[in-house]
C-alpha positions as CSV (number, residue, x, y, z in Angstrom):
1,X,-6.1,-3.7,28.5
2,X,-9.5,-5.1,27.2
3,X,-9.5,-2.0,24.7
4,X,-6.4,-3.1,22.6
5,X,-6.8,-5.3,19.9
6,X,-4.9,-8.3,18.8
7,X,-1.6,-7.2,17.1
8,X,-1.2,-8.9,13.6
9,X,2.1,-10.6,13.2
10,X,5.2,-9.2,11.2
11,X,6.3,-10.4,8.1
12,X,8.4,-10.5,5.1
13,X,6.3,-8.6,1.9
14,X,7.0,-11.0,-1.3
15,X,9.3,-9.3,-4.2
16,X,7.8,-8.1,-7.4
17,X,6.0,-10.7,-9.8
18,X,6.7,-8.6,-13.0
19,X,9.1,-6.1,-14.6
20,X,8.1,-3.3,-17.1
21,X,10.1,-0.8,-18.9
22,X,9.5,2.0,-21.2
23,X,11.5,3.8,-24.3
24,X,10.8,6.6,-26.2
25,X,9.7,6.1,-30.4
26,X,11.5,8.6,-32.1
27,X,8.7,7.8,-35.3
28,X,8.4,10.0,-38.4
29,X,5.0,11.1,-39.8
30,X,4.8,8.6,-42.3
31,X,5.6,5.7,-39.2
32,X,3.3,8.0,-36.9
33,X,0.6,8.0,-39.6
34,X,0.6,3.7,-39.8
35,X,0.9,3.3,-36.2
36,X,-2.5,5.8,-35.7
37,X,-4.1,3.6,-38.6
38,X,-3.2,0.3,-37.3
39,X,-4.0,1.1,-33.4
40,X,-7.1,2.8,-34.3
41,X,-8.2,0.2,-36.7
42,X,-7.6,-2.5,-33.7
43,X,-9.1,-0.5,-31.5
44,X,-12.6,-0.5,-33.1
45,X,-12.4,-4.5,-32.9
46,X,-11.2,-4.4,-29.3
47,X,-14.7,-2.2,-28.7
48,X,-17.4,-4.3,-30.2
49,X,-15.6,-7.4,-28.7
50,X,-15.8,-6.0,-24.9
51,X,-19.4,-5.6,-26.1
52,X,-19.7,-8.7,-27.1
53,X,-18.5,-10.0,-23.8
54,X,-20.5,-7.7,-21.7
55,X,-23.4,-9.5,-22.8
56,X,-22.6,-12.3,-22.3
57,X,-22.1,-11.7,-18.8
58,X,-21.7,-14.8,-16.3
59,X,-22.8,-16.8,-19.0
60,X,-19.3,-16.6,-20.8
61,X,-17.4,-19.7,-21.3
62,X,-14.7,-21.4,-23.2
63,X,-16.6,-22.1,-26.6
64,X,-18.0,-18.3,-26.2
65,X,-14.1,-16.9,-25.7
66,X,-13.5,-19.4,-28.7
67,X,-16.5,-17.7,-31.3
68,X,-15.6,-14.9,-30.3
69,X,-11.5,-15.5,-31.5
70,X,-12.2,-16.9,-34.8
71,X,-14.3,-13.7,-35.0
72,X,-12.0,-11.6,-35.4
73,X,-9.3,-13.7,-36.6
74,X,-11.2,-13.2,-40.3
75,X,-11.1,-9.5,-39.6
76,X,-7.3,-9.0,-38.3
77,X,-5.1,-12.1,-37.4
78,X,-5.0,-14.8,-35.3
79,X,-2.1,-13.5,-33.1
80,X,-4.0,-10.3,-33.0
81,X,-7.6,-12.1,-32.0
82,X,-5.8,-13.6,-28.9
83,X,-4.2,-10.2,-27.6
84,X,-7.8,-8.8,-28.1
85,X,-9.3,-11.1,-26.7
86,X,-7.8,-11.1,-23.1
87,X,-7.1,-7.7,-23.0
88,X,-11.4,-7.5,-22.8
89,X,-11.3,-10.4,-20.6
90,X,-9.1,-8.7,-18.0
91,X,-10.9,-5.5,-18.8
92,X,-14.6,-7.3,-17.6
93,X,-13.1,-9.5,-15.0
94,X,-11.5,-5.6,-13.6
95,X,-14.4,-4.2,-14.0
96,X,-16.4,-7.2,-12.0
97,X,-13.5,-6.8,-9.0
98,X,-14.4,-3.3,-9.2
99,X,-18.6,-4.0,-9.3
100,X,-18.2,-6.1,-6.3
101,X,-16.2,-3.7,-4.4
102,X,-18.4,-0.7,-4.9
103,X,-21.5,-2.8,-3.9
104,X,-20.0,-4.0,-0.3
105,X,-18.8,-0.3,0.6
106,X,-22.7,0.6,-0.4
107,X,-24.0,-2.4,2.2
108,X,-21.2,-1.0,4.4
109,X,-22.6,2.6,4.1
110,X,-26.1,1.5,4.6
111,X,-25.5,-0.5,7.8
112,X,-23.6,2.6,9.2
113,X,-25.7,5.4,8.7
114,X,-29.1,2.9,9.6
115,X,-27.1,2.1,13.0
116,X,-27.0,5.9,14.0
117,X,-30.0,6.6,12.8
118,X,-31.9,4.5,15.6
119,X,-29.6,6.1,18.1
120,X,-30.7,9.3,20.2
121,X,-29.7,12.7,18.8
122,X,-26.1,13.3,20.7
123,X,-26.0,9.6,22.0
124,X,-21.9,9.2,22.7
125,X,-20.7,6.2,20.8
126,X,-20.6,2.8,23.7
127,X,-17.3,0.7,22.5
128,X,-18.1,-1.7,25.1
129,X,-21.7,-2.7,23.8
130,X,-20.6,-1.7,20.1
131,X,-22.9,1.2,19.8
132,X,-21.8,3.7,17.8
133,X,-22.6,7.6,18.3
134,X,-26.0,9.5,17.2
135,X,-26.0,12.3,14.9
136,X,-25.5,16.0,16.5
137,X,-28.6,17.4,15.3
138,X,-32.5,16.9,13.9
139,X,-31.1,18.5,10.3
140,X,-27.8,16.0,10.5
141,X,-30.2,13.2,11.0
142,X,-32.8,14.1,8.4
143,X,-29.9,14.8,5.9
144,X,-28.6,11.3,6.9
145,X,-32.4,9.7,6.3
146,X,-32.0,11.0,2.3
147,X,-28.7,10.1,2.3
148,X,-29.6,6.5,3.4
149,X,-32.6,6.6,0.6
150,X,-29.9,7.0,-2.2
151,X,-27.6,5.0,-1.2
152,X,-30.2,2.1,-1.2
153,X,-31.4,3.1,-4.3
154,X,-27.6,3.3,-5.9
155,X,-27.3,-0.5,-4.1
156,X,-30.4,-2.1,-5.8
157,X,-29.4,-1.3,-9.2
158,X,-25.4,-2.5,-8.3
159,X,-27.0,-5.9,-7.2
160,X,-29.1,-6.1,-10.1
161,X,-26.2,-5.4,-12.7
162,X,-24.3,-8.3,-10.4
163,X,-27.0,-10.8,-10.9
164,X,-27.2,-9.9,-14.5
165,X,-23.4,-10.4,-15.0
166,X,-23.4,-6.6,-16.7
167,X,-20.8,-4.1,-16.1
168,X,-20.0,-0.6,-17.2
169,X,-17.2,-0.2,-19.0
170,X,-16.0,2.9,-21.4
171,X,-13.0,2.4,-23.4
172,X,-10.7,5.4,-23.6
173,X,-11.6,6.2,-19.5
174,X,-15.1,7.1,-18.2
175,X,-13.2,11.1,-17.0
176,X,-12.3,11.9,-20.8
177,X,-15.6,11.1,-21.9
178,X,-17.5,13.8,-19.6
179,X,-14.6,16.4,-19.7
180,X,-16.3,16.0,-23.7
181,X,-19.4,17.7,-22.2
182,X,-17.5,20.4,-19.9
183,X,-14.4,21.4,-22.7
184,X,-13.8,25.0,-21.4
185,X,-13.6,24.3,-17.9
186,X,-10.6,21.3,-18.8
187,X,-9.4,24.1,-21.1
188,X,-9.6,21.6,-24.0
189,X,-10.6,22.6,-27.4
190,X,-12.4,20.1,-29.4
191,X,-9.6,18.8,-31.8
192,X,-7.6,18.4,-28.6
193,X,-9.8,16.5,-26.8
194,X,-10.7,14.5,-30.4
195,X,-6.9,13.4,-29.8
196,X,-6.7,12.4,-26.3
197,X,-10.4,10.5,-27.2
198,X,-8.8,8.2,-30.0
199,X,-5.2,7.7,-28.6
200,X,-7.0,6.6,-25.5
201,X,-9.1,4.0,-27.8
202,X,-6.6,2.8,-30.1
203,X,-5.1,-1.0,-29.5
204,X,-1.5,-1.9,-29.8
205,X,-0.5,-4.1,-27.6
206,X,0.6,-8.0,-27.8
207,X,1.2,-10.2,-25.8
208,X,4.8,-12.5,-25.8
209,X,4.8,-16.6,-26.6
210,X,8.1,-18.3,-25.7
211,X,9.4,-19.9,-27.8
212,X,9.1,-17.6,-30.8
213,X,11.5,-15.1,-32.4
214,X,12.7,-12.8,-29.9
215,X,9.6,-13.7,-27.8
216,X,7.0,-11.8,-29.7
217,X,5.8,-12.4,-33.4
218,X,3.1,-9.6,-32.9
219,X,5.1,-6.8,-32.3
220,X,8.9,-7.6,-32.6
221,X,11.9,-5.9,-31.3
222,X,15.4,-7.2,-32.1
223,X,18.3,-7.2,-30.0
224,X,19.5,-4.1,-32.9
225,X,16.6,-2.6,-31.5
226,X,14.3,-2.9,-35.1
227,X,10.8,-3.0,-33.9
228,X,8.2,-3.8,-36.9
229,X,4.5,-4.9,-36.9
230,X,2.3,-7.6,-38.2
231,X,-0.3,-5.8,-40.0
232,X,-4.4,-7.1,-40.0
233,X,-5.1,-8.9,-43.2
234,X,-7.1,-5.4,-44.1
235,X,-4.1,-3.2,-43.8
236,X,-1.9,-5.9,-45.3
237,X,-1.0,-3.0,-47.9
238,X,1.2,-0.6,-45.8
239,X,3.4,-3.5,-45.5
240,X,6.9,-2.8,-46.3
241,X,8.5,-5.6,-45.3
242,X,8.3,-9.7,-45.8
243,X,5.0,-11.5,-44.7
244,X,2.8,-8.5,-44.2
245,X,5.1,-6.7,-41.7
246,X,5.9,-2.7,-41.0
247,X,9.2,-1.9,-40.1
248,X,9.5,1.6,-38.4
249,X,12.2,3.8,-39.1
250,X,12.9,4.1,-35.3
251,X,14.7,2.0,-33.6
252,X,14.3,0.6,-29.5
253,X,17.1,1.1,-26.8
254,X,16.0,0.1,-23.5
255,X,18.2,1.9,-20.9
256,X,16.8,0.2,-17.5
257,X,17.0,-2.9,-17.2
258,X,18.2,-3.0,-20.6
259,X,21.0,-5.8,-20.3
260,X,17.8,-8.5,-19.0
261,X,15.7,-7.4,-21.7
262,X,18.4,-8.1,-24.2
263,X,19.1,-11.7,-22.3
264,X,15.1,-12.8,-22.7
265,X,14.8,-11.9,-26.3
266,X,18.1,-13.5,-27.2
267,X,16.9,-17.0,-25.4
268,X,13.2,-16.5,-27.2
269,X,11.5,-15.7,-23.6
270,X,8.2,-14.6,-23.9
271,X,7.9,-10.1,-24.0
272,X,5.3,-8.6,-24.1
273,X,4.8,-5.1,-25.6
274,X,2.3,-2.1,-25.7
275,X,3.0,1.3,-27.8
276,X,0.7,4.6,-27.1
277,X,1.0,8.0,-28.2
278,X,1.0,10.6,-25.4
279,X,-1.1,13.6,-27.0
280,X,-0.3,16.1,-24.5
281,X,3.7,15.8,-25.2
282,X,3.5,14.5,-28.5
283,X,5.3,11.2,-28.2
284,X,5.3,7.7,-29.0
285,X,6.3,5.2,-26.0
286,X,6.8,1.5,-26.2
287,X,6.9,-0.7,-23.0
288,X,7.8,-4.0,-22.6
289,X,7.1,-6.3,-19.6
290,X,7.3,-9.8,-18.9
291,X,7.0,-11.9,-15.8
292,X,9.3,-13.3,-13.4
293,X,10.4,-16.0,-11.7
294,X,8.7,-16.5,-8.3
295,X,12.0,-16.2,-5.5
296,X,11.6,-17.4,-1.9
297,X,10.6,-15.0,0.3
298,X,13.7,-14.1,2.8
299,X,12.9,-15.4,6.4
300,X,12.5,-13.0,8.9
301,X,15.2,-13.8,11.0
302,X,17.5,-13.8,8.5
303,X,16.4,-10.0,6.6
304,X,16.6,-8.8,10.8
305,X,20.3,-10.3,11.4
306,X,21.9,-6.8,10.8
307,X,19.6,-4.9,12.1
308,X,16.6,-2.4,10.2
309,X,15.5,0.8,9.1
310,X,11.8,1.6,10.9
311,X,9.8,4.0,8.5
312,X,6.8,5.9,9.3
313,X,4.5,7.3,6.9
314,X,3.1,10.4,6.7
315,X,1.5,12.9,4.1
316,X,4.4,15.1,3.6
317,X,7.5,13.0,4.8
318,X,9.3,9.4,5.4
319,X,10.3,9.6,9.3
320,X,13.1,6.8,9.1
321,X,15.9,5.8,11.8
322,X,18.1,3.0,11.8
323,X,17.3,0.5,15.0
324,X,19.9,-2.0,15.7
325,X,18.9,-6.0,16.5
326,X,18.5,-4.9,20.2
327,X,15.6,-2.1,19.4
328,X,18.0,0.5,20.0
329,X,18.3,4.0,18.0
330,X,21.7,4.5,15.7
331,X,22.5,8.1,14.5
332,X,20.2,10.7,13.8
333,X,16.6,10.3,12.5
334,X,16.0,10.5,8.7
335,X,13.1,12.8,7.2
336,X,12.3,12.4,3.4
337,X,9.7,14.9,2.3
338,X,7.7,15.0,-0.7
339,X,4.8,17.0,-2.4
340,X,2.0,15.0,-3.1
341,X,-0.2,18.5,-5.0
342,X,-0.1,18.8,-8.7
343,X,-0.3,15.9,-11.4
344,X,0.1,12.5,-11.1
345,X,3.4,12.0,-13.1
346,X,4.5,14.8,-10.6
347,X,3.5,13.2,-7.4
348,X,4.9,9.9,-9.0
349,X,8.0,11.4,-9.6
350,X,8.2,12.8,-5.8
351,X,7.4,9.7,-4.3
352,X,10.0,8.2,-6.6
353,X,12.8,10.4,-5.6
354,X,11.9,9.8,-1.8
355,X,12.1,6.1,-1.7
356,X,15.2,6.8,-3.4
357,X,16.9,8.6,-0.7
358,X,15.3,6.0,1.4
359,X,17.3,3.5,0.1
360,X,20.3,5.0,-0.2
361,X,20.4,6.3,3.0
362,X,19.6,1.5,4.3
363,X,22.6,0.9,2.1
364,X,24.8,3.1,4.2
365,X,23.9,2.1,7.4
366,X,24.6,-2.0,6.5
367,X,20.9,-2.6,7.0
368,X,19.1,-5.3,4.8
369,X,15.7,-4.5,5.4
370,X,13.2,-1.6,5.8
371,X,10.3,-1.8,8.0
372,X,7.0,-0.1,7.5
373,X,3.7,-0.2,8.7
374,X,0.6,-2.5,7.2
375,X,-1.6,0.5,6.5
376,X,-4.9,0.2,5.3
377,X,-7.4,3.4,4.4
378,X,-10.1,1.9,2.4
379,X,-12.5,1.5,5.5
380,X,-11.5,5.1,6.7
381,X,-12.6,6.9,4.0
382,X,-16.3,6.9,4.5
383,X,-18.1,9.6,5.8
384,X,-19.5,7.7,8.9
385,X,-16.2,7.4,10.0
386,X,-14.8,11.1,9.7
387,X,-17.9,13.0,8.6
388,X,-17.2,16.5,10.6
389,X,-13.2,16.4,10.3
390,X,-13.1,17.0,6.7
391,X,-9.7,17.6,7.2
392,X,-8.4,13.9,8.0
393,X,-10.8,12.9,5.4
394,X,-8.8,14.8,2.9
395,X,-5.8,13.8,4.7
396,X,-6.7,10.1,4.2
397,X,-8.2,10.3,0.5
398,X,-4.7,11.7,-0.7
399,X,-2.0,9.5,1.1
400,X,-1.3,7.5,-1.4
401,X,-0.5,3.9,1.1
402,X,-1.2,1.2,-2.0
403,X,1.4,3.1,-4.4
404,X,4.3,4.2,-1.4
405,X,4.3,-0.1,-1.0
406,X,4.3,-0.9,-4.4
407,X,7.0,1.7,-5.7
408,X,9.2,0.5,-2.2
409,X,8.7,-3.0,-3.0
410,X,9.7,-2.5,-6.4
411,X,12.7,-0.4,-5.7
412,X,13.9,-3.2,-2.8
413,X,13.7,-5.7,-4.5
414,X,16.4,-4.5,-7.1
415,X,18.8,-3.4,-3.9
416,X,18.1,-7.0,-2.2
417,X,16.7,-5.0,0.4
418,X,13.7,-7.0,2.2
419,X,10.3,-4.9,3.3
420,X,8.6,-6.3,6.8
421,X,5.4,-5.4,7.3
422,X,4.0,-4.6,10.7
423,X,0.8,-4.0,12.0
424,X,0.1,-0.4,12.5
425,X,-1.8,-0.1,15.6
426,X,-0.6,2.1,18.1
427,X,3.0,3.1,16.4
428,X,2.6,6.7,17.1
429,X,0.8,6.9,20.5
430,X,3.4,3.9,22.4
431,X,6.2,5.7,20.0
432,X,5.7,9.1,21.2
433,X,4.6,7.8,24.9
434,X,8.2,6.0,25.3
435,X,10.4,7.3,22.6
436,X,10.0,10.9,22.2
437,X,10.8,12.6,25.3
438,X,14.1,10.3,26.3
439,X,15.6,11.0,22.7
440,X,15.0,14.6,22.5
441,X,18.4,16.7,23.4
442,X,19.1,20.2,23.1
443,X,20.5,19.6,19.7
444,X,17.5,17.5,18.3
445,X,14.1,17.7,18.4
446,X,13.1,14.3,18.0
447,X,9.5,14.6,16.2
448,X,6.0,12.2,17.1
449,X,6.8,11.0,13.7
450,X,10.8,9.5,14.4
451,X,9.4,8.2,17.7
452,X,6.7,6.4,15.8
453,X,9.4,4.7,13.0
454,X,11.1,3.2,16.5
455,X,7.9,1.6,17.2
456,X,7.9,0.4,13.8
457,X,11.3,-1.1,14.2
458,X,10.9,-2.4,17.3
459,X,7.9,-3.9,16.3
460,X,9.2,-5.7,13.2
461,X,12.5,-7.1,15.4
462,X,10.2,-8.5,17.9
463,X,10.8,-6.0,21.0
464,X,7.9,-4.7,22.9
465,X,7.7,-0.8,22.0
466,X,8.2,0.6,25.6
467,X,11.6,1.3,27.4
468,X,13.6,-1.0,29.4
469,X,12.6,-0.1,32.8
470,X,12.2,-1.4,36.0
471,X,10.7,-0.6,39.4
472,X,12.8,1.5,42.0
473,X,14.7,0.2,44.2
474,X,14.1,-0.5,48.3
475,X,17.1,1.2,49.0
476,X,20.6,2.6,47.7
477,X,22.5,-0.7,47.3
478,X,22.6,-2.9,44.5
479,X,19.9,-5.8,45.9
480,X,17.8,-4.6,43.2
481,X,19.9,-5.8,40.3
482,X,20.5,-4.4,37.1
483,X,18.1,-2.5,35.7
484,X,17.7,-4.1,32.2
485,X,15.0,-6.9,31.8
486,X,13.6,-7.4,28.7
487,X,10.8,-8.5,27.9
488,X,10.5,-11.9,25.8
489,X,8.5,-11.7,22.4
490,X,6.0,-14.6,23.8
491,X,5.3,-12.4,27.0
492,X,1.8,-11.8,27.7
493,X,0.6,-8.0,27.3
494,X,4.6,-7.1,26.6
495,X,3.0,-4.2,23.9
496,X,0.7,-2.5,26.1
497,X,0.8,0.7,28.3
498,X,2.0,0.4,31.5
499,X,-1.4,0.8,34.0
500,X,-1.0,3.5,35.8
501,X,-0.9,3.0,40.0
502,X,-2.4,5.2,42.2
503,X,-1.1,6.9,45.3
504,X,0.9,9.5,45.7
505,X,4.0,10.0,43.4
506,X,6.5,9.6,45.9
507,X,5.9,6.1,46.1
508,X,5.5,6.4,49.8
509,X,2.6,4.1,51.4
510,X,-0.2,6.3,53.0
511,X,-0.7,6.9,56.3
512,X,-1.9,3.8,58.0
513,X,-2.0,1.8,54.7
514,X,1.8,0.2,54.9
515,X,2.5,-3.3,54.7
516,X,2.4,-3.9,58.7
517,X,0.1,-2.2,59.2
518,X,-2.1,-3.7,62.3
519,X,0.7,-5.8,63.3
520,X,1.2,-5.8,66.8
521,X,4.4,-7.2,66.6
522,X,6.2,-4.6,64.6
523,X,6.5,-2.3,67.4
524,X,10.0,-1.7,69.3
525,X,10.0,-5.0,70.6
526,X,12.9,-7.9,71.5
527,X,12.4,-10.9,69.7
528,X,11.0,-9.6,66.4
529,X,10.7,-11.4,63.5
530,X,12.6,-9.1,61.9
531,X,15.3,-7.9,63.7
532,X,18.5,-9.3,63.2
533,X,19.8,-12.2,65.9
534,X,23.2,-10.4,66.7
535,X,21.0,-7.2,68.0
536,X,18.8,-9.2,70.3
537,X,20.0,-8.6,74.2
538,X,20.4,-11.8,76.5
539,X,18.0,-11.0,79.5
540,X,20.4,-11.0,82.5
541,X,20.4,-14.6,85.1
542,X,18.7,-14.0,88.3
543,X,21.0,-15.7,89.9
544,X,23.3,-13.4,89.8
C-alpha cells in the first residue's frame, strides 16, 4: 500500500471562456484583389513591429508599447496600430511561455539521463530509494554521454536567449519556411508555396470595442450581413465607400451560433473578427469571436444527482457506460471509434463526430454529466521514460488528450452537460481487476477499456472502484448479515487492492495453526467454556 500514490480529488472542469465561429467569403476578384492588398500591406507592419518588440525584450514597458503605437498609427490607423500591436504582444509573450517550457524539459532531460548515467550498466530501477534503472549496454550508455553533451549545449543557449529577453519567432510558421528549402519532397511548386508564404503573413484581423457600431469599427459586419473595411491612410484610394471604407460585394451569414452573434452586434457588444484566405481550397473565411460571461461552475453534487456517463480514453475509441448514483452499470457499454491518421482537419473532424455521439448517446440516458479522466502526457513523452518501447512512445505523441478536453468541454457546455475530472491513476488496472470478469456474459465481451470507464465513474461519484464484497460466512445461516457494505468516501485505503492472504484457498486453518490451538480446555470435556449450559450433564448424588 506504500506504492500508491495520493489520489487527486474530483471535480467540476469550468465551461468555455470564449466563442468563435466561422463563415465562408464568397469575394470576387476585384474584392479578393483588395483584401490581398490590404492584409499584405498590414502584414509588413505587423513584421517589423514584432521586431521591434523582440528587441526590446524584458525591457518592454508601457511608454515602449506606446512609441511603438503612434508608430504605426502615421503609417495605417490608429484602430489598426492597436490590433497590431497586441497581436505581437501575445505573439512574444507565446513565444516566451513556449521559451520557458522548452528550457525546463531540457533541465528535465539533463537530470534524467545524468541520473542513469552514474548507475551500473543493467542496474534495475530501486522505487523505494528513487533510483532509477542503468542503461542496457556500454554503446547505450556512450550514446546517452553525447546525447547529454547536446542537450546541455541546446540548454545554455535557451538560458541565454531567456536572460536576454529574445525569442524566435517567424511569422507565417517556422514549417512553411523550411518546406521553402525541401519543395519536391512537400510536392509544392514555387508559386504554390509563394501563396501559402504570403497568405500565412498577411494581417486582417481587429479586435471589437463595445460600445461602438455593431461592436467593431475596424472591420464591420451588420446584422444584413455587409462586412466593409477601414482602409490604412496609404490605401485610402480603393475606398468605395464613406470615410475611407471598402465594402465587399459578399455578404456574412453566420449559421452557428448565428442568433447570439446577431444579439451582440445589435446591443453594440464588443466582436472581434479575423479573415484569411485558405490557398489550398481557394477560399476566403471570416471568423468572429468574442468572450463570455464567466458562469458558476455546477457543484459536484449537484452535476452527480442523476447519475454519469464514465469515459475512458484510448487512441482509437471512447469506452463509455452509463453508472447510476450507486456506482452501478446501466445498459450496455458504449464504444466511439475514431481515426486519428491523415490531416489535421481530418482528425479534427473525427474527434468531432465522436464527442458527438458521445453526447447524444448522455442525453438519452438522463445523465447530466460526463466523467473522464485528468490525463496528462507531457512528462511521458521523453525518451528516458519510454526509450526502447517506441511503440507507446508513438502511442503517447499522437493521442491527442489537450484537444479531446477542449472540443468535449466545448461541446458540453452548449448541451448543459457538466465534465468531472478525475484523477487517472489506476482506472484500468482496479477497472479490469474488479469490473471485467463479473460483467462479461456470453453475449458481451466486456473489454479492459469499459471496465476502466466504471472506474472512471465510480471514481467521479465518490465510490471506491472495487466490488461490494464481504468475507465468507462461519456457517450456512444468516449471522453473517447481508452482504452489501459499502465503503464510505472518507474511509482510509477504500481505493486500494485488496492484500492478498496467504494459506490455502479453502480458507481452512492449517494443521495445528487454528485458533485453539494449545488449549487444553477445548478437548471433549464437561464444563467447557463453550458448550452450551442445556448439554452439560448433572454428576449423579452419592447419596443415592
Amino acid at each position: 500500500m506504500g506504492g500508491l500514490r495520493e489520489l487527486a480529488a474530483s471535480f467540476v472542469v469550468p465551461g468555455p471562456a470564449g466563442v468563435a465561429i466561422r463563415d465562408r467569403l464568397r469575394v470576387s476578384e476585384s474584392d479578393a484583389a483588395v483584401l490581398r492588398e490590404v492584409g499584405m500591406f498590414l502584414g509588413s507592419l505587423a513584421a517589423g513591429d514584432l521586431a521591434e518588440r523582440s528587441r526590446q525584450g524584458v525591457a518592454h514597458d508601457a511608454a515602449s508599447w506606446a512609441v511603438r503605437k503612434r508608430e504605426l498609427t502615421g503609417k495605417s490607423s490608429a484602430r489598426w496600430a492597436g490590433s497590431i500591436t497586441k497581436a505581437t504582444h501575445d505573439q512574444w509573450a507565446l513565444a516566451r511561455r513556449g521559451q520557458a517550457a522548452h528550457r525546463d524539459w531540457l533541465r528535465t532531460q539533463v537530470a534524467a539521463i545524468e541520473a542513469r548515467l552514474v548507475r551500473p550498466l543493467g542496474a534495475k530501477a530501486d522505487k523505494l530509494q528513487g533510483l532509477p534503472r542503468g542503461y542496457a549496454s556500454r554503446a547505450e550508455w556512450h550514446a546517452k554521454a553525447r546525447r547529454l553533451q547536446a542537450l546541455k549545449a541546446r540548454l545554455e543557449a535557451v538560458e541565454a536567449d531567456w536572460a536576454a529577453g529574445r525569442v524566435h519567432v517567424v511569422r507565417g510558421g517556422k514549417r512553411l519556411a523550411n518546406t521553402r528549402h525541401r519543395l519536391e519532397a512537400a510536392r509544392l511548386s514555387e508559386q504554390q508555396w509563394r501563396q501559402r508564404w504570403q497568405a500565412a503573413r498577411m494581417f486582417l484581423a481587429a479586435d471589437g470595442e463595445s460600445g461602438k457600431r455593431f461592436g467593431n469599427e475596424t472591420i464591420r459586419v451588420t446584422d444584413t450581413g455587409q462586412l466593409s473595411l477601414k482602409l490604412p491612410a496609404p490605401l485610402a484610394h480603393l475606398a468605395n465607400a464613406p470615410h475611407g471604407r471598402y465594402v465587399l460585394d459578399a455578404t456574412v451569414g453566420f449559421q452557428h451560433r448565428g442568433q447570439e452573434w446577431r444579439d451582440r452586434i445589435t446591443t453594440n457588444r464588443a466582436v472581434a473578427y479575423r479573415i484569411h484566405h485558405d490557398t489550398v481550397r481557394g477560399r476566403w473565411y471570416v471568423t468572429a469571436s468574442w468572450q463570455r460571461a464567466a458562469t458558476p461552475v455546477l457543484p459536484l453534487q449537484a452535476a452527480l444527482a442523476a447519475g454519469v456517463v464514465g469515459v475512458d480514453m484510448n487512441d482509437d475509441h471512447l469506452a463509455a457506460w452509463q453508472l447510476d448514483v450507486h456506482g452501478n452499470p446501466v445498459g450496455e457499454p458504449q464504444r466511439y471509434f475514431y481515426d486519428l491518421s491523415g490531416s489535421a482537419d481530418h482528425r479534427d473532424a473525427q474527434i468531432r463526430h465522436a464527442l458527438s455521439r458521445l453526447l447524444h448517446y448522455t442525453q438519452r440516458c438522463g445523465a447530466a454529466a460526463i466523467a473522464i479522466e485528468d490525463l496528462d502526457f507531457a512528462a511521458e513523452k521523453s525518451r528516458e521514460k519510454h526509450g526502447r518501447n517506441k511503440r507507446i512512445r508513438r502511442l503517447i505523441s499522437r493521442f491527442p488528450t489537450a484537444l479531446l478536453k477542449a472540443r468535449l468541454i466545448s461541446m458540453a457546455g452548449e448541451q448543459d452537460i457538466a465534465v468531472v475530472a478525475v484523477d487517472p491513476a489506476y482506472t484500468s488496472r482496479w477497472g479490469a481487476q474488479h469490473w471485467q470478469k463479473p460483467l462479461t456474459t456470453p453475449r458481451r465481451k466486456t473489454s479492459r477499456h469499459d471496465a476502466a470507464s466504471i472506474a472512471v465513474g465510480r471514481r467521479a461519484l465518490g465510490h471506491p472502484i472495487r466490488r461490494r464484497t464481504a468475507p465468507p460466512p462461519q456457517h450456512r445461516s444468516d449471522a453473517a448479515g447481508h452482504r452489501i457494505v459499502q465503503a464510505r468516501p472518507e474511509t482510509r485505503w477504500r481505493e486500494e487492492t485488496r492484500p492478498h492472504l496467504p494459506g490455502p484457498r479453502t480458507g481452512c486453518a492449517p494443521p495445528g495453526g487454528g485458533a485453539k490451538a494449545g488449549d487444553q480446555r477445548a478437548q471433549h470435556r464437561s464444563g467447557h467454556a463453550t458448550e452450551h449450559g442445556s448439554w452439560h450433564q448433572d454428576s449423579l448424588p452419592l447419596g443415592l
